[in-house]
LUMMAR-466575 format. One record per residue (C-alpha): x, y, z. Coordinates in steps of 0.05 Angstrom, whole numbers, padded with zeros to 5 digits, always signed. Example, Ala and Ser with C-alpha at 12.3 -4.5 7.8 and 13.67 -1.06 7.14 Angstrom:
<pts>
+00246-00090+00156+00273-00021+00143
</pts>
This chain:
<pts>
+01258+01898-03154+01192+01910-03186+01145+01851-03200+01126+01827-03268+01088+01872-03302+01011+01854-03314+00957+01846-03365+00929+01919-03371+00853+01886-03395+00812+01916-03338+00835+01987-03360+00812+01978-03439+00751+01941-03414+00719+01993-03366+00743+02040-03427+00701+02003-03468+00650+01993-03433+00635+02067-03410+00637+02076-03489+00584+02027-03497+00548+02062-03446+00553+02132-03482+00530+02105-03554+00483+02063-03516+00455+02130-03476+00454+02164-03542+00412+02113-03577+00357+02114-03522+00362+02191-03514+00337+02194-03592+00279+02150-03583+00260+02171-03506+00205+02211-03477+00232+02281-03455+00216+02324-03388+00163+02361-03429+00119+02297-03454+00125+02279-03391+00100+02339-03355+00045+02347-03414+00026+02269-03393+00012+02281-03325-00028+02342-03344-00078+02299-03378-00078+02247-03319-00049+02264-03254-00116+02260-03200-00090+02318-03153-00081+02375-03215-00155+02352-03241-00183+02366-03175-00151+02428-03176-00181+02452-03236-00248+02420-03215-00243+02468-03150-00225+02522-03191-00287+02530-03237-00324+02507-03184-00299+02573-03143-00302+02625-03198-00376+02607-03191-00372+02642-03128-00385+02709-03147-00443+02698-03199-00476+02675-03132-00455+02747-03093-00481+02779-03158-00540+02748-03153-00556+02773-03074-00556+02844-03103-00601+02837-03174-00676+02833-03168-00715+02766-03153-00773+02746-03196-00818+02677-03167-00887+02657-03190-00930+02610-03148-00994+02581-03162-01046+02542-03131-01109+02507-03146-01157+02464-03101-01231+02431-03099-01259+02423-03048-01334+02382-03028-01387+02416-02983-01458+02389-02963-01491+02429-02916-01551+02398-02890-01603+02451-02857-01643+02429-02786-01698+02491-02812-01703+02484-02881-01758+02544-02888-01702+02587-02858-01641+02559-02900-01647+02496-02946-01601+02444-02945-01545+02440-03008-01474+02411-03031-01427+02441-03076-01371+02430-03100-01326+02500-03103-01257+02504-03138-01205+02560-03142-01147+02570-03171-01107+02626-03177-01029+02649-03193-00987+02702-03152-00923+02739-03194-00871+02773-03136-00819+02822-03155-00765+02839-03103-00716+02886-03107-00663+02893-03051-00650+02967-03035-00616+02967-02973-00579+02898-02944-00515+02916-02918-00501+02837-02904-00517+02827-02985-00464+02876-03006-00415+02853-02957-00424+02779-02978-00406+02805-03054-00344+02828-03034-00327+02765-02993-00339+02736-03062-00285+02767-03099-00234+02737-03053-00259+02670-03049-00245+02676-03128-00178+02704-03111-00174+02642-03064-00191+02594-03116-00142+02616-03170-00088+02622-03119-00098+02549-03097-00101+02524-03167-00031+02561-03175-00006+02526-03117-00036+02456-03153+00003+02476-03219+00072+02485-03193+00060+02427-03156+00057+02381-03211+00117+02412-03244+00154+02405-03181+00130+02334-03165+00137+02322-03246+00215+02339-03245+00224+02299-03169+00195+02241-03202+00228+02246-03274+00303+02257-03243+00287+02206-03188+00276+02161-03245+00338+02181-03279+00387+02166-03218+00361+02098-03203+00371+02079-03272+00447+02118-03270+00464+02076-03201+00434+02011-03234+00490+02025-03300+00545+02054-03254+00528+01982-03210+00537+01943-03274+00597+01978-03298+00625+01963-03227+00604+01894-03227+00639+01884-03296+00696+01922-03264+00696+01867-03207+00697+01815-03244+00749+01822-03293+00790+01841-03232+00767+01770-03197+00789+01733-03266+00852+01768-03263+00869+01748-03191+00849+01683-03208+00900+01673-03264+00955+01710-03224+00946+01663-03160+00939+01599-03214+01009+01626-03250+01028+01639-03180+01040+01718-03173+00995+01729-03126+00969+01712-03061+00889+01667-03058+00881+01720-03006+00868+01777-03069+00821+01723-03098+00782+01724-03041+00775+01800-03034+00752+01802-03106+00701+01746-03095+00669+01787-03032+00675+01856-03066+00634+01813-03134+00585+01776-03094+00570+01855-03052+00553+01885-03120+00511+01831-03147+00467+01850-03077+00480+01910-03097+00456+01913-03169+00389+01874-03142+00374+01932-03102+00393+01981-03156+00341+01946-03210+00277+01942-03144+00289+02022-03136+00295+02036-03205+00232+01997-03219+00205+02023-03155+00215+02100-03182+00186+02080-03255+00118+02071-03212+00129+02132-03177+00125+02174-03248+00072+02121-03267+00034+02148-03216+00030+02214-03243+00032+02215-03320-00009+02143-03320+00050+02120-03369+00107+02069-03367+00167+02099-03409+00213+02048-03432+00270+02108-03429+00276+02177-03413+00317+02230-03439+00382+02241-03403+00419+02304-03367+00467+02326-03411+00536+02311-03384+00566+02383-03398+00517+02423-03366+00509+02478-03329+00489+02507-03265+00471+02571-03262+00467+02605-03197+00388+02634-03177+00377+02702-03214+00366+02756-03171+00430+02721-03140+00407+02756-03073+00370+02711-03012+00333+02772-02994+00304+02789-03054+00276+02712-03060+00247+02726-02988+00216+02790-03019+00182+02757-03072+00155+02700-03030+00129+02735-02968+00084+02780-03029+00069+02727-03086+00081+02656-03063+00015+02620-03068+00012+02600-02991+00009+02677-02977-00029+02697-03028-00088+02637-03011-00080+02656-02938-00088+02734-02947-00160+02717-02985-00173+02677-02922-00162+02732-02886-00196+02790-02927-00256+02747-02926-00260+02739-02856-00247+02813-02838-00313+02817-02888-00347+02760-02851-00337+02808-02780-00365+02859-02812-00424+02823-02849-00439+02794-02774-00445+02865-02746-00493+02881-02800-00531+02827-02777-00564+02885-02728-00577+02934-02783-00646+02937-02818-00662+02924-02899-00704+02947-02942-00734+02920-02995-00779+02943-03061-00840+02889-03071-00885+02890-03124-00937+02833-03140-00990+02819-03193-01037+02759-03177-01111+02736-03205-01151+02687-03168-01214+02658-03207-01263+02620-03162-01324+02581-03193-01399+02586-03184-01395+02543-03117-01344+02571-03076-01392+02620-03045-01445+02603-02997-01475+02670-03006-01472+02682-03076-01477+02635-03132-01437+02664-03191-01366+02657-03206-01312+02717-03195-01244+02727-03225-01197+02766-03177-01140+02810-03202-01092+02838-03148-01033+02888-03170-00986+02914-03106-00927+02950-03104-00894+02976-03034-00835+02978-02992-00816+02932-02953-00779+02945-02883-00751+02894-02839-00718+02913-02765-00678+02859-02723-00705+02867-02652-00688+02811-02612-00658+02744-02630-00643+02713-02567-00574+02742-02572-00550+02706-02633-00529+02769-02674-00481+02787-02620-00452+02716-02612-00439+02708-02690-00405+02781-02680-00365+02761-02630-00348+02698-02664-00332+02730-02727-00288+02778-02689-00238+02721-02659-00235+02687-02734-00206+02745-02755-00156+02749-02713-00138+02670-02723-00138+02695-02793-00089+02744-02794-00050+02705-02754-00048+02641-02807-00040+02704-02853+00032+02718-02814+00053+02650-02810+00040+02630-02884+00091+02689-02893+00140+02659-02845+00141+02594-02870+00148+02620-02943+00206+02651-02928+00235+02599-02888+00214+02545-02954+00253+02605-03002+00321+02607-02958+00321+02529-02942+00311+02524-03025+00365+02575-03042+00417+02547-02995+00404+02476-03028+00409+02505-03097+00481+02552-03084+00498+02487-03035+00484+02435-03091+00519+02479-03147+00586+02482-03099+00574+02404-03090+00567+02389-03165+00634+02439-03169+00671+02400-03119+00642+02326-03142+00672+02342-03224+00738+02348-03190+00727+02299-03141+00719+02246-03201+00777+02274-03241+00821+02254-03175+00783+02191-03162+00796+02166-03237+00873+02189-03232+00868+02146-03171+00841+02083-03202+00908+02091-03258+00948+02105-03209+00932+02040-03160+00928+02006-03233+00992+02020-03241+01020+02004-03174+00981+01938-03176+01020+01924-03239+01089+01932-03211+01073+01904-03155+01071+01959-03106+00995+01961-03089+00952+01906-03076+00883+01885-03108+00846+01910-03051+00871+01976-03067+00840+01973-03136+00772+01949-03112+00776+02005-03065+00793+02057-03118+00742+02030-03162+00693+02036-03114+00707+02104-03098+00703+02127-03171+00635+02101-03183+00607+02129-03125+00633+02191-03144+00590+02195-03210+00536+02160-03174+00545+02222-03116+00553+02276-03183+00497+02253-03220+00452+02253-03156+00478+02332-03141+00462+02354-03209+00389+02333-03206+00379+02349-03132+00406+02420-03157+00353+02425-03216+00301+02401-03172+00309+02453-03111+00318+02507-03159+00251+02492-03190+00230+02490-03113+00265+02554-03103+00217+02590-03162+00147+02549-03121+00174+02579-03064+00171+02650-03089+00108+02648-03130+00141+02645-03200+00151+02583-03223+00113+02575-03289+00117+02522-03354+00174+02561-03385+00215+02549-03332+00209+02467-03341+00221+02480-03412+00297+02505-03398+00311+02446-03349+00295+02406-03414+00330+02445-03458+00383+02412-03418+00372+02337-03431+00407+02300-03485+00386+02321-03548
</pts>
């Protein structure tokens, strides 16, 4: 015969209650930051993307300074000195005895024009890609921050969903405690279900202290970046979604990130410019040539002669070339050549493994993004059962044919459900933004549709 049938409370409360936390949700979403402010914040602050941009202008300068090994050379010098003689004759009748005091002074002007320095050239070039080098780390800076941005933003976001889902549990709890208490006072139930909702309460009060230290914990995280403490952030919307990588193939991610992805495309400069720098060492034996042309005047006074005493103004005008032939060095030229030679190879060999571990980055990525979207799938369904669950040991608890360890039990499983969901959904939006950093084409727009899909 079925027992008497219960108060159905806990049902309309956790009913209200998830309503509360929908309007409440709502409210925030209106007045909180979104991904973009966020992103646009850490722009303007973040320490790691403002040395980034510091490298980079300080590596475009690069090739002004190859330029500049080719183009003429223009220096001036100038001197000027005094000097105090007194000679003092042993034979004045022969030569008298006298001081003076002569002074010169006097300006040289020297034009040089390289004509032939292979190493010069050579050094240009290696320019160029230490430019390229730059730019491609200061791409690898940028995507970065959007990843690290979104990691920290979502992080943030699934603290403070566990901390709510812990709460609505709690709640949960303790209506069910209250409701074994009043069953065991009228004498319906056992002090044995009293006890089980006691332990489950007093677990998620531990719990929901953990919950509010990680949640404040992850708020520094994004503090870290952006140099801001938001009050609230924009939720993920809860219909949306997850579109499966476009080109849907691995391979053609692969393709894109053993040819564009920033780690490759740093490396290969690294390795163009050492090929250059074996080269520019063997050069190193190889003569230059140089035009030189100088103008100069030296004016001396009355006294700077001991033979004649009248000042003379000296104007000197040259203009030649200039030829300069390595001989012998004591072997250095061959040692830098040979040393140049095996950094090349290393080179092209950091060159192949920066390929390798792009791809290896661009699979891992993919897998976690068609993984998490099967996850997410299998999760909505997985909460659909574990809510039919919760009625369903409601209802047996009711009658009498469950006990109130079976609705703790079901309760529990349906919040960690949309604590597990919640978690796969931005774990999916994160590695797919991972997926694009792994391939070299993850750019500003991209953020801008993940926030297209926060709460309005």
């Amino acid at each position: 015969m079925p027992g008497p049938r219960m108060s159905t409370r806990p049902c309309r409360s956790i009913e209200r209650l998830a309503l509360a936390a929908t309007l409440g949700a709502c409210a925030a979403a209106s007045q909180a930051e979104d991904l973009i402010q966020v992103y646009r914040d850490a722009q303007r602050y973040d320490a790691a993307y403002a040395a980034a941009q510091h490298a980079l202008v300080a590596g475009r300068e690069r090739l002004p300074q190859g330029r500049a090994l080719l183009l003429p050379t223009l220096n001036l010098s100038a001197n000027a000195t005094r000097s105090e003689v007194d000679v003092d004759s042993r034979d004045p009748t022969l030569s008298p005895s006298f001081t003076r005091s002569p002074e010169t002074a006097g300006y040289t002007l020297t034009f040089t024009q390289p004509v032939f320095r292979r190493q010069n050239w050579l050094q240009y070039q290696q320019a160029e890609y230490q430019v390229r080098q730059a730019e491609a780390a200061f791409g690898q800076a940028a995507q970065d921050l959007i990843v690290r941005v979104a990691q920290a933003y979502f992080e943030v976001l699934a603290a403070h969903d566990t901390l709510e889902l812990v709460r609505a549990q709690k709640a949960a709890i303790s209506e069910q405690l209250a409701q074994a208490r009043r069953n065991f006072e009228v004498g319906t139930a056992t002090i044995t279900d009293t006890h089980e909702a006691q332990a489950r309460y007093d677990l998620i009060v531990a719990q929901e202290i953990a919950s509010q230290n990680d949640l404040e914990n992850r708020r520094r995280a994004l503090q870290l970046i952006t140099g801001k403490e938001y009050q609230e952030l924009k939720p993920l919307r809860a219909d949306v979604l997850l579109a499966p990588p476009t080109p849907e193939r691995m391979q053609s991610w692969v393709e894109l990130a053993e040819k564009q992805s920033y780690p490759v495309l740093i490396q290969d400069a690294v390795a163009e410019i050492a090929a250059l720098e074996a080269k520019r060492a063997s050069a190193g034996h190889l003569p230059t040539l140089d035009v030189v042309a100088t103008h100069g005047k030296n004016r001396e006074n009355e006294s700077a002669s001991t033979l004649i005493s009248v000042g003379r103004d000296t104007t000197t005008s040259t203009l030649g070339l200039q030829l300069a032939m390595p001989l012998f060095q004591g072997g250095a030229i061959s040692s830098r050549e040979r040393e140049a030679a095996a950094l090349q190879l290393r080179a092209r060999e950091d060159l192949e493994n920066a390929r390798r571990t792009s791809a290896l980055a661009t699979r891992q990525s993919y897998l976690a993004v068609i993984n998490g979207i099967a996850q997410v799938g299998a999760l909505e369904q997985a909460l659909v059962s574990s809510q039919s669950a919760l009625e369903s040991n409601r209802l047996g608890y009711e009658v009498g044919v469950r006990i109130n360890i079976d609705v703790l039990n079901a309760q529990q499983q349906l919040f960690s459900t949309r604590r597990d969901l919640a978690v796969a959904r931005y774990n999916t939006i994160t590695n797919h933004l991972r997926l694009r950093a792994a391939a070299g084409s993850l750019r500003d727009e991209d953020l801008e549709e993940v926030n297209r899909a926060l709460a309005p």
